[in-house]
Every structure is written in C-alpha cells, then in structure tokens.
LUMZASE-773104 format. One line per 3 residues: for each residue x, y, z of N, C-alpha, C, O. Coordinates in steps of 0.1 Angstrom, whole numbers, m for minus. Layout:
X/Y/Z/X/Y/Z/X/Y/Z/X/Y/Z | ...
! end
This chain:
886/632/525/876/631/535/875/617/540/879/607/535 | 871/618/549/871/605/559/859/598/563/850/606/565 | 854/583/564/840/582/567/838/583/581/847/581/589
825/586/585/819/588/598/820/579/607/811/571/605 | 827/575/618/826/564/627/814/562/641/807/570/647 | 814/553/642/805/552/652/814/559/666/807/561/676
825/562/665/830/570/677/832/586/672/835/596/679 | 831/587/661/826/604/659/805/606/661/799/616/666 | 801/596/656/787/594/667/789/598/682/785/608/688
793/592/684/790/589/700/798/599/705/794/604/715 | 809/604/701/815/615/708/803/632/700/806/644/702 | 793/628/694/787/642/688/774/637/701/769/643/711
772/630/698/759/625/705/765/627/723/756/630/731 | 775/626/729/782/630/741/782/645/743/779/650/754 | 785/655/732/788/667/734/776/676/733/775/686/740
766/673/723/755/676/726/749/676/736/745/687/740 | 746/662/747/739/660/758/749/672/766/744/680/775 | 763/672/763/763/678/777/760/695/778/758/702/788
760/699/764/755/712/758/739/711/767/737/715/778 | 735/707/762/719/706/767/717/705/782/707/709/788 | 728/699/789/726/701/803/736/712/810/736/718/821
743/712/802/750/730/806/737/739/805/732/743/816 | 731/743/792/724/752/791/711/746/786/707/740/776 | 706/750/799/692/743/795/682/750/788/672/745/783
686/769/790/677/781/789/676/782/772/669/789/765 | 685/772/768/686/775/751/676/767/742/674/755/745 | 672/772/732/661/757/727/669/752/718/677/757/710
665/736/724/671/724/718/667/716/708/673/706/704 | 655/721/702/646/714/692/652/705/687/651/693/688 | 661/714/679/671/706/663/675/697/668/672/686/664
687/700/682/697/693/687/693/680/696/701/671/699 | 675/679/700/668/667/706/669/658/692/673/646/692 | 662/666/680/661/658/669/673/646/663/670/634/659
690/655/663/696/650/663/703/640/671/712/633/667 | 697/641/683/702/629/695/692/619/692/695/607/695 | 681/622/686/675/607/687/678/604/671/669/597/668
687/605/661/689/601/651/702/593/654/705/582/648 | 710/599/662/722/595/667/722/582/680/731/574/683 | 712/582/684/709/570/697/701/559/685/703/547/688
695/561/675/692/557/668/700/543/659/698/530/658 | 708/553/654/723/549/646/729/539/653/732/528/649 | 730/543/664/743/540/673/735/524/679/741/514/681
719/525/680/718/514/687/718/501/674/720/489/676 | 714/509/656/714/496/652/731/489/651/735/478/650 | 737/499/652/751/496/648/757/493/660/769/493/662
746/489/671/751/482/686/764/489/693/770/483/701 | 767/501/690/778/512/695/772/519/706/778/528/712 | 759/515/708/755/525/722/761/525/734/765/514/736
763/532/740/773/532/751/760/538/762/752/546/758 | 759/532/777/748/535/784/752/552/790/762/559/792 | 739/552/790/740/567/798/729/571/806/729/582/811
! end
C-alpha cells in the first residue's frame, strides 16, 4: 500500500468538483463535506492549487 499524496488530494478534490458540476440534480452532502476536508488538507500542506 502506498501513502496518500497531496496530488492524489488534489486530483480527488478535482474530480469531485467536476462530478458536482456535471450533475448538479444529485445530492452532494457527503461529497461537499469531503471537499472541504480536502481544501482543508491541501491548504495546510500549502498544495492548494487555485480554482
């Protein structure tokens, strides 16, 4: 097993958003929760990438 990178972040935290703007008719509860753990992460570990 492999550890988690800040670019397996950022590419989950990318694929999500664009899930959520493909389909917006779907509820996103979980998947808002997980973007802000992931924008989270990513900003202490200064890997945020602007969007």
């Amino acid at each position: 097993m492999r550890d988690t990178t800040s670019q397996d972040r950022n590419h989950e935290l990318q694929s999500l958003l664009e899930q959520m703007r493909d389909h917006p008719e779907r509820d996103w509860t979980e998947a808002r929760k997980r973007v802000k753990i992931l924008r989270e992460v990513l900003q202490s570990e200064g890997e945020l990438s602007g969007d």
